[in-house]
N, CA, C and O atoms as a Tinker XYZ file with bonds, in Angstrom:
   312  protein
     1  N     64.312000  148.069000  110.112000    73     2
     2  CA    63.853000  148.733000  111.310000    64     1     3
     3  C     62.348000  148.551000  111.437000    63     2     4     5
     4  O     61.649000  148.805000  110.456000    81     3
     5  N     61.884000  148.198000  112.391000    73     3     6
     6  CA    60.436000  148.122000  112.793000    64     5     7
     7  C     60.009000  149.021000  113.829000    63     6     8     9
     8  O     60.411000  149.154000  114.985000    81     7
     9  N     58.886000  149.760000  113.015000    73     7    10
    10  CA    58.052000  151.681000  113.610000    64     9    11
    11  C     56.797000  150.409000  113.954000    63    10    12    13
    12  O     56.568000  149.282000  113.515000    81    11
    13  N     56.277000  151.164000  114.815000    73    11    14
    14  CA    55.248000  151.295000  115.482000    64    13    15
    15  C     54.297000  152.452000  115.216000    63    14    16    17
    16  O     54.848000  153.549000  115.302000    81    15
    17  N     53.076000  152.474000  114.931000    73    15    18
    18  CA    52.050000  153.474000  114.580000    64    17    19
    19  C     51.449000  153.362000  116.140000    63    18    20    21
    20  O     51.076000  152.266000  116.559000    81    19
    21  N     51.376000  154.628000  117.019000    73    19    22
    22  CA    50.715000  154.439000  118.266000    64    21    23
    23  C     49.603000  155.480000  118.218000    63    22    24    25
    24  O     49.828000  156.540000  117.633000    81    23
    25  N     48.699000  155.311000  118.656000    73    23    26
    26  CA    47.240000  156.311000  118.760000    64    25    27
    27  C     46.911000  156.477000  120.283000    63    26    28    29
    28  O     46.345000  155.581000  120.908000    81    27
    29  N     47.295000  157.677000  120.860000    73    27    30
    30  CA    46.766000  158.232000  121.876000    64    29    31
    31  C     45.716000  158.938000  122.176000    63    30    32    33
    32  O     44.951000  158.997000  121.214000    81    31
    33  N     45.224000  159.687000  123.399000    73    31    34
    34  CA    43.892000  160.399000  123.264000    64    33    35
    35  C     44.183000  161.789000  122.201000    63    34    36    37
    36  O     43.514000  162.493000  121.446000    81    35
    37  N     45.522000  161.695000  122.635000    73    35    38
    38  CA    45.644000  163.360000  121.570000    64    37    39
    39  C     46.596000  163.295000  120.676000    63    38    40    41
    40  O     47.084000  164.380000  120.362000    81    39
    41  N     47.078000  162.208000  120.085000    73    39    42
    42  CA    48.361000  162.605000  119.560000    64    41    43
    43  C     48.196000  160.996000  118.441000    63    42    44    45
    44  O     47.641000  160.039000  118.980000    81    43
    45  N     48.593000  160.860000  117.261000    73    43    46
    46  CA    49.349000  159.841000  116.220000    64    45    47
    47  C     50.862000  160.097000  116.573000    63    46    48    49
    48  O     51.326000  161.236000  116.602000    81    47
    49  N     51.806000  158.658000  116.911000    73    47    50
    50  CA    52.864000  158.997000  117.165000    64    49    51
    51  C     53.829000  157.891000  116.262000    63    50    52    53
    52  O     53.435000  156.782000  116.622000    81    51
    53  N     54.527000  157.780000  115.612000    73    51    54
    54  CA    55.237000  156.952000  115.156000    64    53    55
    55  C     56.423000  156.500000  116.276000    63    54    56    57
    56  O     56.668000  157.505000  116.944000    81    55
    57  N     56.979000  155.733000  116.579000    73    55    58
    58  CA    57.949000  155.096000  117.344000    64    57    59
    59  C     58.769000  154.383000  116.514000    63    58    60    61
    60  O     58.323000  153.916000  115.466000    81    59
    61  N     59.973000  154.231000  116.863000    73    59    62
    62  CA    61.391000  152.770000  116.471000    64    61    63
    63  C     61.420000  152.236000  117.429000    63    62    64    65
    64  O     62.039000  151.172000  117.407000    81    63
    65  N     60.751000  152.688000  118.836000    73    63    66
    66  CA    61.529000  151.586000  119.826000    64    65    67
    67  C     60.944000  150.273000  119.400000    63    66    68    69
    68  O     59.995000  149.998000  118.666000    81    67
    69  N     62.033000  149.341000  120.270000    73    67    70
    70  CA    61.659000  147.746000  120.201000    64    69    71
    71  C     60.629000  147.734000  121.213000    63    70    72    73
    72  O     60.599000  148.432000  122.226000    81    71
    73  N     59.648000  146.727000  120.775000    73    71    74
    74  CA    58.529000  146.453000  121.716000    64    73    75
    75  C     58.100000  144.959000  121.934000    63    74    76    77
    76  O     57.612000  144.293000  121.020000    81    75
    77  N     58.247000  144.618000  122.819000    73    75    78
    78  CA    57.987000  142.994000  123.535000    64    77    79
    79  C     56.132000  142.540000  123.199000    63    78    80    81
    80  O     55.661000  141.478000  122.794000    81    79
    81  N     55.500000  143.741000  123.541000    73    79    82
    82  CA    53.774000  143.845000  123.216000    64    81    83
    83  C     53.285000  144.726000  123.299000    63    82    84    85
    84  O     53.948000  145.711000  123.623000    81    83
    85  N     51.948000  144.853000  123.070000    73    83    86
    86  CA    51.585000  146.402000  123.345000    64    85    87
    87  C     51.123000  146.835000  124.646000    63    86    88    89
    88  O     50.564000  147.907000  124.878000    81    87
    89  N     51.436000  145.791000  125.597000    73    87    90
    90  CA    50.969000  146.737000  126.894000    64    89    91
    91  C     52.779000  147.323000  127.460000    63    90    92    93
    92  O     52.996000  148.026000  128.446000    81    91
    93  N     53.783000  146.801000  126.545000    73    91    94
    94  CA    54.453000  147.626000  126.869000    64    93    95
    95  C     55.003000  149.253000  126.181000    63    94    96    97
    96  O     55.829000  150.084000  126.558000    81    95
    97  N     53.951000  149.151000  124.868000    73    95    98
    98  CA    53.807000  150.741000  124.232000    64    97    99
    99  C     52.847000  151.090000  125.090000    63    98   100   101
   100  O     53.188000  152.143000  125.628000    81    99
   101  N     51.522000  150.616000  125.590000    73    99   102
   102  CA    50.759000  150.930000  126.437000    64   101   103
   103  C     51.574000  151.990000  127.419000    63   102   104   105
   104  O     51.573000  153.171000  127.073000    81   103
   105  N     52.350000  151.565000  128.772000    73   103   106
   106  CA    53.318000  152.014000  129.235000    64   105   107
   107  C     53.677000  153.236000  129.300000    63   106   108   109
   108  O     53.518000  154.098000  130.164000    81   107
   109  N     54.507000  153.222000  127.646000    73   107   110
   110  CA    55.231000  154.228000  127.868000    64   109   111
   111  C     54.123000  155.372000  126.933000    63   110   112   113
   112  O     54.803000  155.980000  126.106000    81   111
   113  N     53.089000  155.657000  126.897000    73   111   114
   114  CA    51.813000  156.486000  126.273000    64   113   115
   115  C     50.862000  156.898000  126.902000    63   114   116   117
   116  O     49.932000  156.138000  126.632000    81   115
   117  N     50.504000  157.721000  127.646000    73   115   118
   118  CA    49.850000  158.260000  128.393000    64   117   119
   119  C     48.501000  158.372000  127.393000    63   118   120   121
   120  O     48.640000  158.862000  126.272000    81   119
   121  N     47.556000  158.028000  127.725000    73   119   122
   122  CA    45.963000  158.438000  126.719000    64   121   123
   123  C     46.233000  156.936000  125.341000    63   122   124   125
   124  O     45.448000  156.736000  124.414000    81   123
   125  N     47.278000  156.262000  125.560000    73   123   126
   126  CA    47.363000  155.150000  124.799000    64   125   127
   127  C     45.595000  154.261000  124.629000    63   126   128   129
   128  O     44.908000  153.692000  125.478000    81   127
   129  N     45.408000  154.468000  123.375000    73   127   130
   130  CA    44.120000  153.487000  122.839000    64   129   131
   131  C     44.886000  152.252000  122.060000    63   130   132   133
   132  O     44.746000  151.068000  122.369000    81   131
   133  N     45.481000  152.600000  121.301000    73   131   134
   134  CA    45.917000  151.638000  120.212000    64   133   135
   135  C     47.690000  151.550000  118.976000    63   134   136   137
   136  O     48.434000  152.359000  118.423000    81   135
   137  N     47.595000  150.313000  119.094000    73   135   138
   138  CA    48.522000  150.519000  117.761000    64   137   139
   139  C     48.940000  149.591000  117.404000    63   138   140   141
   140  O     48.656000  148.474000  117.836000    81   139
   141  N     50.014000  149.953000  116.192000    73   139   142
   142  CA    49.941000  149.104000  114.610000    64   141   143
   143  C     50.929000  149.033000  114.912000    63   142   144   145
   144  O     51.365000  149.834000  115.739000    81   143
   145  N     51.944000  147.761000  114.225000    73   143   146
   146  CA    52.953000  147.047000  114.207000    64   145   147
   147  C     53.396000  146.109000  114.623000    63   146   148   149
   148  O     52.684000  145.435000  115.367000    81   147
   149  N     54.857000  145.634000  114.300000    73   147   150
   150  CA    55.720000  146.585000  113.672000    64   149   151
   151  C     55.635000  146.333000  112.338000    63   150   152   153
   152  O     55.392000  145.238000  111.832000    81   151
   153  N     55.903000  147.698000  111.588000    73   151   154
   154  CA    56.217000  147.541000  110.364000    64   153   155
   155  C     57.284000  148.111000  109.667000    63   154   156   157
   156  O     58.126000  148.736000  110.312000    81   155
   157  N     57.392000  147.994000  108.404000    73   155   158
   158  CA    58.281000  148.522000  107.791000    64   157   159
   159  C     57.749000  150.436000  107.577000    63   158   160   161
   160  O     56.639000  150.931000  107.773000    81   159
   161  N     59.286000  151.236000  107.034000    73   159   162
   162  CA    58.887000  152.186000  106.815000    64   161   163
   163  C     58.261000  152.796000  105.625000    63   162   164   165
   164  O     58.134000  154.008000  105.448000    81   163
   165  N     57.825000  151.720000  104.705000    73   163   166
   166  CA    57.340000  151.744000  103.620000    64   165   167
   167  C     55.556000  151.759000  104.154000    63   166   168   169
   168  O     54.698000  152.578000  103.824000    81   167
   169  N     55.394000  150.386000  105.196000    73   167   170
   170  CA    54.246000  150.130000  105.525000    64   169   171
   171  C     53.436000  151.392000  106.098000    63   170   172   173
   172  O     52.226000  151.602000  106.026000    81   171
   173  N     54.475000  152.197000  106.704000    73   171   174
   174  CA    53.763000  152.899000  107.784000    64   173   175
   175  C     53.683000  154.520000  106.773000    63   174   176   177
   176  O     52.798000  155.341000  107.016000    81   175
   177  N     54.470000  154.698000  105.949000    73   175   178
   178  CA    53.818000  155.876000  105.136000    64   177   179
   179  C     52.145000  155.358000  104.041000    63   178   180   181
   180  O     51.172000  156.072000  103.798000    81   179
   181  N     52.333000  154.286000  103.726000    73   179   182
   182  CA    51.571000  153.818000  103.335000    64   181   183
   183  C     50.271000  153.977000  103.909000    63   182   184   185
   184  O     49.365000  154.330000  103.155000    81   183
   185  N     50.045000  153.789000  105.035000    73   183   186
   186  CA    48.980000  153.115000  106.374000    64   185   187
   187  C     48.774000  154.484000  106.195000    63   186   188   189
   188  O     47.620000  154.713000  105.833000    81   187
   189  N     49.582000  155.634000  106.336000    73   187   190
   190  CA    49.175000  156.977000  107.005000    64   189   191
   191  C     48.286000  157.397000  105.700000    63   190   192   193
   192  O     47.060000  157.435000  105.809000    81   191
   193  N     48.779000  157.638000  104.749000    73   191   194
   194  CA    48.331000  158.189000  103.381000    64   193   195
   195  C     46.952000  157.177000  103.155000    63   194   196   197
   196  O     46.177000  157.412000  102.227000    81   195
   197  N     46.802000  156.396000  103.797000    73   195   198
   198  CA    45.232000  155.427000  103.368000    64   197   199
   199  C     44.152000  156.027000  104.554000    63   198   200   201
   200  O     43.095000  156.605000  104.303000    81   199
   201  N     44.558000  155.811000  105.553000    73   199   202
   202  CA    43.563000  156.172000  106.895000    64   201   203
   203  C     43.633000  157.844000  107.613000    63   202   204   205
   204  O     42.788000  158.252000  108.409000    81   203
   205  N     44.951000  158.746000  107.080000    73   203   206
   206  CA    44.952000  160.389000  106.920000    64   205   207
   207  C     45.535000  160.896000  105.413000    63   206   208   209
   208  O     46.683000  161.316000  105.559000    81   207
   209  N     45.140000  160.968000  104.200000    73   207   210
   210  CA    45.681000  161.017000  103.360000    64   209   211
   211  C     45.662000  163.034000  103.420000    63   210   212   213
   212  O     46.223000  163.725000  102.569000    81   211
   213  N     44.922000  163.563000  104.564000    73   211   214
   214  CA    45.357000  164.767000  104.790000    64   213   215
   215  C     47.191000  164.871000  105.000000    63   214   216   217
   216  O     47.878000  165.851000  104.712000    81   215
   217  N     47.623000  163.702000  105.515000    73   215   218
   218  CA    48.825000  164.124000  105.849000    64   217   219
   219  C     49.746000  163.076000  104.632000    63   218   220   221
   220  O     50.699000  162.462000  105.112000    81   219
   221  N     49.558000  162.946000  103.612000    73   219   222
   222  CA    50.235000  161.758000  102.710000    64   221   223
   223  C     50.882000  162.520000  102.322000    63   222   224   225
   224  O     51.878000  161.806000  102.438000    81   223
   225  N     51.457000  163.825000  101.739000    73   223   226
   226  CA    52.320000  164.349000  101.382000    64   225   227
   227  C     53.482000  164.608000  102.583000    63   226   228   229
   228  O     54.679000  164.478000  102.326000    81   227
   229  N     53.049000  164.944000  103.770000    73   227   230
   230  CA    53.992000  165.410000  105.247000    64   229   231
   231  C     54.534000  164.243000  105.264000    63   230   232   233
   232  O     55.734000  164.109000  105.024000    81   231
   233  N     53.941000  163.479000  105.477000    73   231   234
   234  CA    54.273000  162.057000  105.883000    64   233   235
   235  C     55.692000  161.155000  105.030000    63   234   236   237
   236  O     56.393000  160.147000  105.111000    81   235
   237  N     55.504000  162.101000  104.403000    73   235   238
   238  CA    56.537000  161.082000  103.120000    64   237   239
   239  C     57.424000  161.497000  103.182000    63   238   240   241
   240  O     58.341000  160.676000  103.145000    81   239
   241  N     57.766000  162.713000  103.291000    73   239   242
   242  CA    59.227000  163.570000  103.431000    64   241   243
   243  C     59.530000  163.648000  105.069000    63   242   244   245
   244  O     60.729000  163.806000  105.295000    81   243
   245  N     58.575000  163.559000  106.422000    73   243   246
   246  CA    58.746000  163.616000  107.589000    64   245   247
   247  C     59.397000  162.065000  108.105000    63   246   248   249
   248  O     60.458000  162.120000  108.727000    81   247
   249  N     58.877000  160.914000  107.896000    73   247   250
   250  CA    59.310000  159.547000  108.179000    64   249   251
   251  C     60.518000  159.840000  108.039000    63   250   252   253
   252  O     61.293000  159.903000  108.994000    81   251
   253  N     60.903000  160.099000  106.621000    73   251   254
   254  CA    62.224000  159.261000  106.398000    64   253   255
   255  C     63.155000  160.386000  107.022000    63   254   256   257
   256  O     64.201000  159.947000  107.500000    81   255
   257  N     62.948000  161.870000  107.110000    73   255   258
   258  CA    64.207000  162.867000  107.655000    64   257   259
   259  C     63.595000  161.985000  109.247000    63   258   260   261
   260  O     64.215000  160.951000  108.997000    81   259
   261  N     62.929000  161.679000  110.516000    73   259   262
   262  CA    62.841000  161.971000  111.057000    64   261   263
   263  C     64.083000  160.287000  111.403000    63   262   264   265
   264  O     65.081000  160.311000  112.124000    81   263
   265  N     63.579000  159.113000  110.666000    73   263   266
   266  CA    64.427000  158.445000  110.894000    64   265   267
   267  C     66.158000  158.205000  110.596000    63   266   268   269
   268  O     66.878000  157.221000  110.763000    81   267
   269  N     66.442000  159.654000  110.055000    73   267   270
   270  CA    67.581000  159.957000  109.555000    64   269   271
   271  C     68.302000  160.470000  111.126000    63   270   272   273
   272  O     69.449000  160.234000  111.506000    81   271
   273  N     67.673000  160.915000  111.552000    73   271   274
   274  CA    68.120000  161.824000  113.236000    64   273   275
   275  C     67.704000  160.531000  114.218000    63   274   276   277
   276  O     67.324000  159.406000  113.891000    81   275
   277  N     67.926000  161.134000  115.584000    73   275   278
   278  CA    67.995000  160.446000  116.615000    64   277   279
   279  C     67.182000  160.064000  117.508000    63   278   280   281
   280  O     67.324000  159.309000  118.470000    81   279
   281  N     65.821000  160.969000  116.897000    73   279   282
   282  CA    64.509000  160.889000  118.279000    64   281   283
   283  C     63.975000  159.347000  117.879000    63   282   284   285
   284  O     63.819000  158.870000  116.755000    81   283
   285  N     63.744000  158.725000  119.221000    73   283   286
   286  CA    62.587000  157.802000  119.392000    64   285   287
   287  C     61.504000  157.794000  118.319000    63   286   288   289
   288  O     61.385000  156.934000  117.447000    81   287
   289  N     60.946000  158.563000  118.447000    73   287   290
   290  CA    59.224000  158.887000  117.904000    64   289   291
   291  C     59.247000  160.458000  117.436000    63   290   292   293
   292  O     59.907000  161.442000  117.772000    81   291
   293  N     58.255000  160.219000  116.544000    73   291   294
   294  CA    57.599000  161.512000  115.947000    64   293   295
   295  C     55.828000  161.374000  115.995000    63   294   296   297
   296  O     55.061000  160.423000  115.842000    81   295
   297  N     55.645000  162.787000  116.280000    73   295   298
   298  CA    54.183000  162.729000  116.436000    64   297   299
   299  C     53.663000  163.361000  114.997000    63   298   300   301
   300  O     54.192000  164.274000  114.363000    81   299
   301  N     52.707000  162.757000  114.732000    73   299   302
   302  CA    52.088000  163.154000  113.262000    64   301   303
   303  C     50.842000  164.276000  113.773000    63   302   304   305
   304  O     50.668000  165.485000  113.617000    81   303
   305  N     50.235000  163.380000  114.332000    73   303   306
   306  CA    48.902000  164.740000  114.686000    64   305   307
   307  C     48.791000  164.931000  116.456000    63   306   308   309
   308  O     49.278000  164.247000  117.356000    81   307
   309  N     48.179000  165.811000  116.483000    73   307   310
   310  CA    48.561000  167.033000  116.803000    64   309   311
   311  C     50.151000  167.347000  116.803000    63   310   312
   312  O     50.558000  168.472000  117.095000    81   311
C-alpha cells in the first residue's frame, strides 16, 4: 500500500488514496503546501518519528490501527 504524507496550512494528514501527482493531492486539500510520497508504511512512521519525534510513539500504534479500518486519511496534527 502506498500513504502519502500531506502538509496543509493546519493539519499533517496521512492518506492511502492513489495519486496520479501532487496537484491532484493538491485538489483534494484545502491549505495544501506539500507532500511526501508514496511510501511504504514503514517509511512513513519512520519520516514522522525523524521530523515530529513529539509524535513517534502515537504514530506507531495510530498508522497501523488506522490502516486496519476504512478511512481514507488520518490527520496527525492538529
Amino acid at each position: 500500500m502506498s500513504l502519502h504524507v500531506v502538509y496543509a496550512d493546519s493539519a499533517v494528514i496521512v492518506s492511502r488514496r492513489e495519486y496520479a501527482s501532487w496537484r491532484a493531492i493538491e485538489a483534494d486539500y484545502p491549505g495544501y503546501q506539500t507532500s511526501l510520497g508514496p511510501w511504504s508504511e514503514a517509511e512513513v512512521v519512520a519520516y514522522m518519528a525523524g521530523e515530529h519525534p513529539e509524535l513517534a510513539g502515537t504514530v506507531a500504534v495510530s498508522i497501523p490501527a488506522w490502516l486496519a479500518g476504512g478511512a481514507d486519511n488520518i490527520h496527525l496534527l492538529p
